[in-house]
Each structure stands twice: as structure tokens, then as C-alpha cells.
C-alpha positions in Angstrom: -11.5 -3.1 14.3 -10.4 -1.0 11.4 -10.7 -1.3 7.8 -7.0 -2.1 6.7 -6.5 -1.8 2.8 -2.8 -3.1 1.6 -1.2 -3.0 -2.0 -2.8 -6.7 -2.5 -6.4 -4.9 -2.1 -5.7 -1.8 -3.7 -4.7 -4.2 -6.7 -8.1 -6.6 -6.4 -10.0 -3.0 -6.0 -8.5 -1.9 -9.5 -9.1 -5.4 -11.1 -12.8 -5.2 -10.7 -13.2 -1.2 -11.2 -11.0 -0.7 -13.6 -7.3 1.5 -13.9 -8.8 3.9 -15.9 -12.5 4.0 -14.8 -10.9 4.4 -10.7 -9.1 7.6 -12.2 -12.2 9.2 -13.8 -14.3 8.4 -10.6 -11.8 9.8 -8.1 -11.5 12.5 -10.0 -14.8 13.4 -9.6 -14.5 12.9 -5.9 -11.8 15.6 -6.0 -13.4 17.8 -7.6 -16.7 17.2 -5.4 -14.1 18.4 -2.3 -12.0 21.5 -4.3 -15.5 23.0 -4.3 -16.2 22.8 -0.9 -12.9 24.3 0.0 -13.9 26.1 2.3 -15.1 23.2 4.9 -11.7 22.1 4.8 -8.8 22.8 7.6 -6.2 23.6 5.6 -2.5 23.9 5.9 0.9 23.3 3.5 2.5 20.1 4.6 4.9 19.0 7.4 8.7 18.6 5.5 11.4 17.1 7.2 14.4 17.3 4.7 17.6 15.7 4.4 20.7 15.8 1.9 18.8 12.8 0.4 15.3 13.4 0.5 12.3 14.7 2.5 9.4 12.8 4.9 6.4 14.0 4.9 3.0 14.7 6.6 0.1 15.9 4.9 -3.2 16.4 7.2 -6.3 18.2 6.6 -10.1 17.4 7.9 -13.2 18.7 7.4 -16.5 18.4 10.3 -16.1 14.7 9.4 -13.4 13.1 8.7 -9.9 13.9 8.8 -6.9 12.0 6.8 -3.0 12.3 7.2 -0.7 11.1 4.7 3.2 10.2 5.7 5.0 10.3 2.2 8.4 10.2 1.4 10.4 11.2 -2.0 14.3 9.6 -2.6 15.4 10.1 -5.7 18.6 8.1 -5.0 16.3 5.0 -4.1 15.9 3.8 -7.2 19.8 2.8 -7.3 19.4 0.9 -4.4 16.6 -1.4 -5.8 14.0 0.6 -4.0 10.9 3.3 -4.9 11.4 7.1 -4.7 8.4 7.4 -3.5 6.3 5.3 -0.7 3.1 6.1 1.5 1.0 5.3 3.9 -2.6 7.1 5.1 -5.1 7.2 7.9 -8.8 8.2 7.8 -10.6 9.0 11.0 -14.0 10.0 12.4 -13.3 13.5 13.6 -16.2 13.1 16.4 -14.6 10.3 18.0 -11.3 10.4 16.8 -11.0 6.5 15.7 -9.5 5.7 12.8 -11.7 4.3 10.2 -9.1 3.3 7.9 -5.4 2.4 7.5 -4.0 2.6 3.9 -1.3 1.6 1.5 -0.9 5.3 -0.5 2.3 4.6 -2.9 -0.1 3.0 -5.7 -2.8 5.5 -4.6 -0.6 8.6 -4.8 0.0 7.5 -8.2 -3.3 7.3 -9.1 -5.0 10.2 -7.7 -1.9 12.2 -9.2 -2.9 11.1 -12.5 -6.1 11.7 -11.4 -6.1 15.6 -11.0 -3.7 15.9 -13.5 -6.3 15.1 -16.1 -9.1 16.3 -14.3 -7.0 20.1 -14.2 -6.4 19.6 -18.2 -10.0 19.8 -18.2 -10.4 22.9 -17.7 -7.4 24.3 -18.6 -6.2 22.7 -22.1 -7.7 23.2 -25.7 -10.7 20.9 -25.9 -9.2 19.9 -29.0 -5.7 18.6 -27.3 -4.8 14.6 -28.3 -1.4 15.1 -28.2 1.0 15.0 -25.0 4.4 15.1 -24.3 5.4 12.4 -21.7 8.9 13.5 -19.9 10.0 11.7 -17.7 8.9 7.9 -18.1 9.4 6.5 -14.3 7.2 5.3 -11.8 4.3 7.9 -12.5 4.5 8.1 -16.5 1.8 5.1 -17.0 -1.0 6.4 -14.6 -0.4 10.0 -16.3 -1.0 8.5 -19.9 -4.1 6.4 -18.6 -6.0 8.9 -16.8 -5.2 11.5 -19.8 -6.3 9.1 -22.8 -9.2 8.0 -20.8 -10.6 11.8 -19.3 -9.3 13.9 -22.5 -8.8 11.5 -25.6 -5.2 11.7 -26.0 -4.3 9.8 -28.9 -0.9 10.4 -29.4 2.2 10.0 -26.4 5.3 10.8 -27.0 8.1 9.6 -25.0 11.4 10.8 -23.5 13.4 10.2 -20.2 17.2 10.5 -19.5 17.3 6.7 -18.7 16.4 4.6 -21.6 15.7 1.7 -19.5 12.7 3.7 -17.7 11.2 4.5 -21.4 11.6 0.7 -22.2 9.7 -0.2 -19.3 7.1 2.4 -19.7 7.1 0.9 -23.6 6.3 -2.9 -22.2 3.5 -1.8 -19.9 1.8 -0.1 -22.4 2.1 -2.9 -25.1 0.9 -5.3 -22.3 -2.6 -3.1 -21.9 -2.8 -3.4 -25.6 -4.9 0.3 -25.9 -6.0 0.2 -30.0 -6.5 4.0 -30.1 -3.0 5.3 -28.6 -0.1 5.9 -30.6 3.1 5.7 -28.8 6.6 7.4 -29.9 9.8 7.7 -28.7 11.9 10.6 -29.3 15.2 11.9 -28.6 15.0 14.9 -26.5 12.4 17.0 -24.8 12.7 19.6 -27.0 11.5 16.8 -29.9 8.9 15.4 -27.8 7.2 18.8 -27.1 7.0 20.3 -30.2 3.7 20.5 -31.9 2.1 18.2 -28.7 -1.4 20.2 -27.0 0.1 19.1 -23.3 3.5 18.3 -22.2 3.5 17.1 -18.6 7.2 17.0 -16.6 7.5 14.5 -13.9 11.2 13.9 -13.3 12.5 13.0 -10.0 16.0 14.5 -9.6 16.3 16.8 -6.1 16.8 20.1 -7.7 16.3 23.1 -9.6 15.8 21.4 -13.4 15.7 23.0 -16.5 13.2 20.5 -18.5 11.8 22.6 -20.4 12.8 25.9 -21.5 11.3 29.0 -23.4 11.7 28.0 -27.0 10.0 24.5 -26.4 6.9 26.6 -25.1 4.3 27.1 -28.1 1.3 28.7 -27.6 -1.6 27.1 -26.9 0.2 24.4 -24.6 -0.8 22.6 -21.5 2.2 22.6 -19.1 1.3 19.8 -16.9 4.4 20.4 -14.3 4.2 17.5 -11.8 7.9 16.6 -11.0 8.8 19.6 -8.7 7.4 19.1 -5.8 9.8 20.4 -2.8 11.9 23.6 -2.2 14.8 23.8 -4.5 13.4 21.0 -7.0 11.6 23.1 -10.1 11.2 21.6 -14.0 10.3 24.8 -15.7 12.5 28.0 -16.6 11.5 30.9 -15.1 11.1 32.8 -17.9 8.4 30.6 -18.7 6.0 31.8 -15.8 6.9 35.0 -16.5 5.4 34.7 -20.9 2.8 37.1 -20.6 0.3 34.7 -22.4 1.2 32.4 -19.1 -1.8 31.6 -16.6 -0.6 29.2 -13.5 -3.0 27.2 -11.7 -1.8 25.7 -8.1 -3.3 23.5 -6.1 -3.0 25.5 -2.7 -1.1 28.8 -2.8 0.4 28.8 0.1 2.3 25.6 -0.2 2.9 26.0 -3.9 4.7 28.5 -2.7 7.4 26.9 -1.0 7.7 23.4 -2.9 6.3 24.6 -6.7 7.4 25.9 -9.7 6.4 29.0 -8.4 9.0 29.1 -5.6 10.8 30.6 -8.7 8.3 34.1 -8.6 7.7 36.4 -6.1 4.7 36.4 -3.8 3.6 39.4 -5.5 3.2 37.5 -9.0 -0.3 36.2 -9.3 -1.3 32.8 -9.2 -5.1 31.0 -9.5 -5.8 28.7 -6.6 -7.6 25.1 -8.6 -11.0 25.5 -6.9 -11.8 28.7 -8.4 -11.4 26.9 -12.0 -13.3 23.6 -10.7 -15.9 26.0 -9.2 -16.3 28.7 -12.3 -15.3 31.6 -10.3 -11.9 31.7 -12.6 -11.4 30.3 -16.0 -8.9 27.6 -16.6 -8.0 29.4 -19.9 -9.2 32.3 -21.9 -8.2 31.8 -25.3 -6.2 29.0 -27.5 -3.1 31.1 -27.5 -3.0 31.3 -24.0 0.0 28.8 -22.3 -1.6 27.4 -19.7 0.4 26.0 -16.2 -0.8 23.6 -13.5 1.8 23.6 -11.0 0.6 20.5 -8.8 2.8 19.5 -5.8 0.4 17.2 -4.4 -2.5 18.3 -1.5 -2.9 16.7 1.0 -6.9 17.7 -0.4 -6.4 15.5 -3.1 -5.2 12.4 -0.4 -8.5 12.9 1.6 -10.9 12.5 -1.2 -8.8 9.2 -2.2 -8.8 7.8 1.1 -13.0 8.4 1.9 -13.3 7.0 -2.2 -11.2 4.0 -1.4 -13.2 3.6 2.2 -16.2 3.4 0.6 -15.0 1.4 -2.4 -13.8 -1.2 0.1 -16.7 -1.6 2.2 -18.7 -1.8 -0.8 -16.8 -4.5 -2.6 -16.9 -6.3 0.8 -15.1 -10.1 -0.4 -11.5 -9.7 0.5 -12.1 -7.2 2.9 -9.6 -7.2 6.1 -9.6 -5.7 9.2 -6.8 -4.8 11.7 -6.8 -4.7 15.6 -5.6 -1.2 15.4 -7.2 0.3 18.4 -8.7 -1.9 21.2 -12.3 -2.6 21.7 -12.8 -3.1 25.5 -16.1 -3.5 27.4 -14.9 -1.3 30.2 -13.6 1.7 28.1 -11.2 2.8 31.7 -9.8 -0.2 32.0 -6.7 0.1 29.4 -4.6 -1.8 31.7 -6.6 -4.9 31.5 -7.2 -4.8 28.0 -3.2 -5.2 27.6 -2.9 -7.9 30.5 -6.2 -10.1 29.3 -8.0 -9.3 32.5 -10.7 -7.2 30.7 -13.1 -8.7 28.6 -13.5 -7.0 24.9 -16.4 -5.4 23.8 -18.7 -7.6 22.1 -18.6 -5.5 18.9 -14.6 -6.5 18.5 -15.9 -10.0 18.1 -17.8 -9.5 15.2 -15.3 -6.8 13.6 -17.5 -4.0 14.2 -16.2 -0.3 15.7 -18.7 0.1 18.3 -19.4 4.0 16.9 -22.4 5.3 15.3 -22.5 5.1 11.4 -19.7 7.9 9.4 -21.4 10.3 6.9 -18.6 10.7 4.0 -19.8 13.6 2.8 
């Protein structure tokens, strides 16, 4: 049997943890795994694209474990009633290749987005920095605030998105989680949201080569916390931006960044900073206040296998509510495949008492 964890458990998970506090702690997971990058079997993601969108696989495993993600993104979804972006994710025990785990990943992508997002402005904005630009106000725009008032103190949010009706839900679900120490503000453009804020993080959805924000929004000292572009031909930033000399750009994983980020804009001989060298200390996030500092994040599939061993071990932990699924069979004589599908072949006793018959997984 295998540990199956839906959007109903992901929700009673967060109820007893805490939003906020889940953020913090997978963050910390993340960053335990960007500095142990080099256990990992890397590679940028499987992309199938489409005039509409783009479905895709993101593996990677260490000795251990290994996790796959299949994620989608339609921007044109949302007209229909339905979510840009859903997900799904399996982790497995690399020695015996059974899967340990089958996931819901739409409301954790969401999280552990927000999560390195915040955990990347760690290192990378002013210390000082309690003011952030929110564009874009859509399905990602509350986790981004939470995880960013709760890991850096961000007092002050300031709102803008194309469609009005997105900001005015974003505006309800604050109000409903009633935080005393945020100040929320609408404004009328990007250009008014960003000026004077320490970070201004982009995460629009439109399927193409956007010009959010541009050179004279830029001040120094900024956080750009560019989320939104995340395939080829789909960018938020102006070129000429990367290009400032006071610019430093952090990616998550070079070699995919440079197909699906912002920096699909530069050429490969335009330097970059890979994020484990800033989690490690190798690299600095940032040198100075005047420095503009970049985190280009497309989403890892590194980030997805820290979420999915956290979540494991969250699960088992909080073990009332927790389901199972008859994903692979359990059979007594492990030859005998035909007669576990006809009935003729008793199951192993483990599968009686929900138990993979494989000895215990080390998660680290």
C-alpha cells in the first residue's frame, strides 16, 4: 500500500501546522537539499508545448529517493472555470523502486513556490526590506505574501493585476486571515506599486514575452522576485534590466533557466549565479544596498523533491486521516502477477495490514 495524500489532506496538514509555519519549515527543507546539490541527478524538465500551454515532467533523485512531478500551465483555463496550473507527484524508494507516495502538487506548488521565493530574498534582499510590490494578484499572489511577511517581515503589500476581479479576491482572502501587522494597498499600475517598495515580485500568467516591468521602475537596491515566466517565450522583465550593470541574477538551475527564464532573454555567455552557491556561502546573494538584485525562479523539480519527502514525513507523522492507496500489488508469490489480477494468488500478509513489505526509507 502507498501513502496517498489528496487536496482534503494537504488542507487538514496545513490546519494543524500552520500556512505560514509549513512555508518556513519547507523552506528549510529546501535549502537542507540546494546544499547538497551535488547528490542530486539533475536535469531541466521534460516540456511538451502546445498553442495553449505546456505539460510537464519534472524528475530528479538522489541515492534515495527519487520524485517526478507532471505539471501543467494554461493560461486560457481560467476562462473556462478551470486552474492554470494543476499537479500531481510521486516519491519512490530508489533501491526498490516502489513508490512511497502519491500526491496532490497544485496547492503544494504553490506553497513551496512561495516557499523559496522568500527563502531566496533571504539572501538576496536588503535586510531592512518591509515593503513588496505584489503584481500579479492570481492564484499564487496569497502564498507569496504569507511566506514573505512571515520569513522577511514585510509589512507593507501593495497590489496591482490587469483583472480587478483577481485583486478583489486576493483583497477578501487577506481580510479573512485578519494579519494585524500588514498593510495592504491597491494601486493603479505597476509602475505605482513598485516605486519606493524593497521587493517587487512578478507572477503573471499570460504565455508570452511581457513587459511587467521596465527600466525606469527599477530602483536601486530592489529585490526582483521574477516568478511568472516560466517557459520559453513567456518573460516579465525587460532586457535591459538584466543587462543594469548593478544587476546580479540568481537562477535556480542554469541550464533550464536557460530555456524557460528571464534569462532566455541573454546570451549563454552572460553570467548567472546558480541558488546553491548563495544558500551554501560560496557566492553572495548581494554585495551592497545599491546592488538590483534578480531571482529568476522557474520552478525545480529540486524544490518538488524536498516538498514531497517534507510532506511524506509530515503525513506519517500526523498519522489520523492518513489514507492509503492499492497502487502497486502486494502478492505473497512476487512471480505470480497473473494471479494477483485473477484472485488466484493470495496477497502478502503485509497488504493486509497496509504495510509495504520493504525495509524502513532513510529521507535524508
Amino acid at each position: 500500500m502507498v501513502d496517498y495524500v489528496g487536496t482534503t489532506r494537504i488542507a487538514e496538514l496545513l490546519a494543524h501546522v500552520g500556512t505560514a509555519s509549513f512555508m518556513e519549515a519547507l523552506a528549510g527543507e529546501i535549502e537542507v537539499d540546494f546544499c547538497r546539490w551535488h547528490d542530486f541527478d539533475k536535469s531541466p524538465r521534460h516540456a511538451a508545448h502546445s498553442s495553449v500551454g505546456v505539460i510537464e515532467l519534472m524528475p530528479i533523485s538522489d541515492s534515495k529517493l527519487y520524485t517526478f512531478k507532471y505539471v501543467n500551465g494554461h493560461p486560457k483555463n481560467t476562462h473556462d472555470g478551470l486552474l492554470t496550473v494543476t499537479a500531481f507527484g510521486i516519491l519512490a524508494d530508489v533501491a526498490t523502486g516502489y513508490p512511497l507516495l502519491l500526491s496532490e502538487m497544485t496547492y503544494i506548488t504553490a506553497l513551496r513556490t512561495a516557499a523559496i521565493s522568500a527563502l531566496a530574498a533571504q539572501k538576496m534582499a536588503r535586510s531592512n526590506s518591509r515593503v513588496m510590490a505584489m503584481i500579479g494578484n492570481g492564484a499564487q499572489s496569497e502564498f507569496q505574501i504569507l511566506a514573505f511577511h512571515r520569513m522577511l517581515r514585510i509589512r507593507e503589500v501593495r497590489l496591482f493585476d490587469t483583472d480587478k476581479a483577481a485583486t478583489e479576491k486576493l483583497l477578501r482572502n487577506l481580510s479573512a486571515l485578519k494579519i494585524p501587522d500588514l498593510k495592504i494597498i491597491c494601486s493603479k499600475s505597476t509602475a505605482e506599486a513598485a516605486r519606493g517598495a524593497d521587493i517587487v515580485t512578478t507572477v503573471t500568467a499570460d504565455k508570452r514575452n511581457a513587459l511587467i516591468l521596465t527600466p525606469e521602475m527599477v530602483e536601486p537596491g530592489m529585490h526582483l522576485n521574477a516568478v511568472g515566466g516560466d517557459c520559453p517565450g513567456k518573460t516579465e522583465l525587460h532586457i535591459d534590466i538584466l543587462r543594469r550593470s548593478d544587476a546580479r541574477i540568481v537562477v535556480e538551475y542554469e541550464p533550464q533557466a536557460r530555456i524557460e527564464g528571464e534569462i532566455q532573454q541573454l546570451k549563454t555567455t552572460e553570467l548567472v549565479i546558480e541558488l546553491t552557491d548563495v544558500l551554501c556561502g560560496t557566492k553572495a546573494g548581494r554585495t551592497s544596498d545599491h546592488e538590483v538584485t534578480i531571482f529568476d525562479s522557474v520552478g525545480f523539480a529540486l524544490n518538488d523533491f524536498s516538498a514531497l519527502r517534507y510532506v511524506y514525513k509530515l503525513n506519517r507523522e500526523q498519522s489520523a486521516g492518513r489514507a492509503l492507496i492499492d497502487l502497486v500489488p502486494l502478492l505473497n508469490d512476487p512471480k505470480n502477477l497473473w494471479g494477483g489480477l485473477t484472485g488466484t494468488e493470495k496477497p502478502h500478509p503485509a497488504a493486509l495490514v497496509g504495510k509495504v513489505p520493504t525495509k524502513p526509507i532513510a529521507l535524508v
